[in-house]
Residue, then its C-alpha position, 0 to 999 in steps of 0.5 A: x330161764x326161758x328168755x336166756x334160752x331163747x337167747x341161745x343161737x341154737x334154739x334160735x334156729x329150732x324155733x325157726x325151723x318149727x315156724x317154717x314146718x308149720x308154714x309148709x304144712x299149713x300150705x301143702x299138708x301133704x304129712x300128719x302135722x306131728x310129723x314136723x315136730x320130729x325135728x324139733x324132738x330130735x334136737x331137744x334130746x340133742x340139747x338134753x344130752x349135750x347139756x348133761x356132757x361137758x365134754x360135747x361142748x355144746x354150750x361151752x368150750x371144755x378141755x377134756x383131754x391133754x396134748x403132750x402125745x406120752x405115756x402121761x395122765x392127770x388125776x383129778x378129784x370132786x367135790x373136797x375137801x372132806x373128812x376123807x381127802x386126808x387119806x387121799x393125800x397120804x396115797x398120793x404122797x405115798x406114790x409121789x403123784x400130783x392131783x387137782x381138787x375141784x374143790x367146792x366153796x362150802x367144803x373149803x369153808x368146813x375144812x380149811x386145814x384140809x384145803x390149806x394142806x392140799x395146797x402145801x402138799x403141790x396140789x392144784x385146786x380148781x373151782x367147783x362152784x360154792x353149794x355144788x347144788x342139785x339146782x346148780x343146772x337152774x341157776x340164773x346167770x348171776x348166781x352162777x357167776x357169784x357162785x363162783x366168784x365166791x368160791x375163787x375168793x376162798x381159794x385166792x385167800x388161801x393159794x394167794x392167786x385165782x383159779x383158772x379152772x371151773x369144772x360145773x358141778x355134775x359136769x352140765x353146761x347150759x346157756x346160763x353157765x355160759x354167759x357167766x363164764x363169759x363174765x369170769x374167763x375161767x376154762x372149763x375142765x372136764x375128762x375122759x376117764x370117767x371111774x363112776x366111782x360115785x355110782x359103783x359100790x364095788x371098789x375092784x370095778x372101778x379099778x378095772x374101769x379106770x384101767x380099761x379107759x385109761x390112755x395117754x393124756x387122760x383126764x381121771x376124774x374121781x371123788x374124794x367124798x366116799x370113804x371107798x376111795x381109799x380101797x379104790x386108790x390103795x388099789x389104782x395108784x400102784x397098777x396105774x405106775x405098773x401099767x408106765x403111766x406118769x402122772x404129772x400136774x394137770x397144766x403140765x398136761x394141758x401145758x397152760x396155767x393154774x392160776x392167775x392174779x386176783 
């Protein structure tokens, strides 16, 4: 992990910069020697926060919002198919709205009937890693990229083309997910309307939050492995279409594809 890091530009320059303090302080001292370690604290925290938020782009390029300039957002749900994505195709057939499914490899593998009718209802399906592992963040760069070619296979198998889209797990980024993606050419989706549907217990809350964020060409990101997202979608979908909102498929909104080839 340590030698991928130091392949990165960036902490390339914050090693130099550290050298370059130390000569300087070796020379003139003219300031406490902790004092040339701020820079580098500073740019640690910048890295931490930069690694935890897809959409700074700090490692990857990520689209996180659309370009069409109307009244138009894209739903899109982590983490399925589980015991609960049923109910969410029942909502959102009920109120005629597409979505896309960042579905996880292993939930594909448990629930192939549910996947399979994501697909035939017109959803859209993205990668979301195989094991959406708490130590996805700390895989090796092989791993990362057989995660998801892994995870596209399943998908392929039954939409009969490849995903375009990977969004990482807990929306993190770092040098290793990077160089994977080099290797497997997807485009990295994040959001802008984030419900914090997974941390929020009242359902109302998240309602408003989402409400509140929402704009034109808004990315909305939700899951649909908690049972609360039922009441929060029974509660979000009509007020969504009262407040003029159209919610189309995600590549209308980025006007790009899906799909590609196996």
């Amino acid at each position: 992990m340590t030698r991928g890091y130091f392949k990165h530009a960036t902490v390339k320059w914050a090693a130099g910069l550290w050298l370059l303090a130390t000569a300087v302080w070796d020379v003139w001292a003219p300031f406490p020697v902790w004092l040339y370690g701020l820079p580098v604290l500073a740019y640690l925290v910048a890295v931490s926060a930069g690694s935890a938020r897809v959409c700074s782009q700090f490692f990857v390029p990520a689209v996180c919002r659309g370009h069409t300039g109307q009244k138009q957002i894209a739903l899109s749900f982590d983490d399925g198919p589980t015991a609960h994505t049923p109910a969410v195709l029942d909502l959102l057939k009920t109120y005629g709205m597409p979505a896309t499914f960042f579905c996880v490899g292993k939930q594909i593998e448990a629930f192939p009937h549910i996947f399979r009718r994501i697909l035939a209802e017109g959803h859209r399906v993205g990668n979301h890693s195989y094991s959406h592992s708490y130590y996805f963040g700390f895989f090796p760069a092989s791993k990362v990229q057989r995660e998801l070619k892994q995870t596209d296979a399943l998908i392929a198998e039954a939409a009969g083309q490849r995903p375009a889209w990977f969004r990482p797990p807990y929306g993190a980024t770092n040098p290793m997910i990077a160089r994977a993606l080099k290797k497997t050419g997807h485009t990295v989706i994040g959001w802008n309307v984030r419900s914090l549907d997974t941390l929020i217990r009242d359902e109302q809350k998240v309602v408003s939050r989402v409400l509140k964020k929402l704009k034109p060409d808004a990315i909305v990101l939700l899951h649909d492995r908690y049972t609360r997202i039922v009441p929060i979608l029974q509660a979000l979908l009509p007020q969504i279409k009262a407040a003029g909102y159209e919610v189309v498929p995600l590549e209308q909104l980025l006007n790009t594809r899906a799909y590609e080839r196996p």
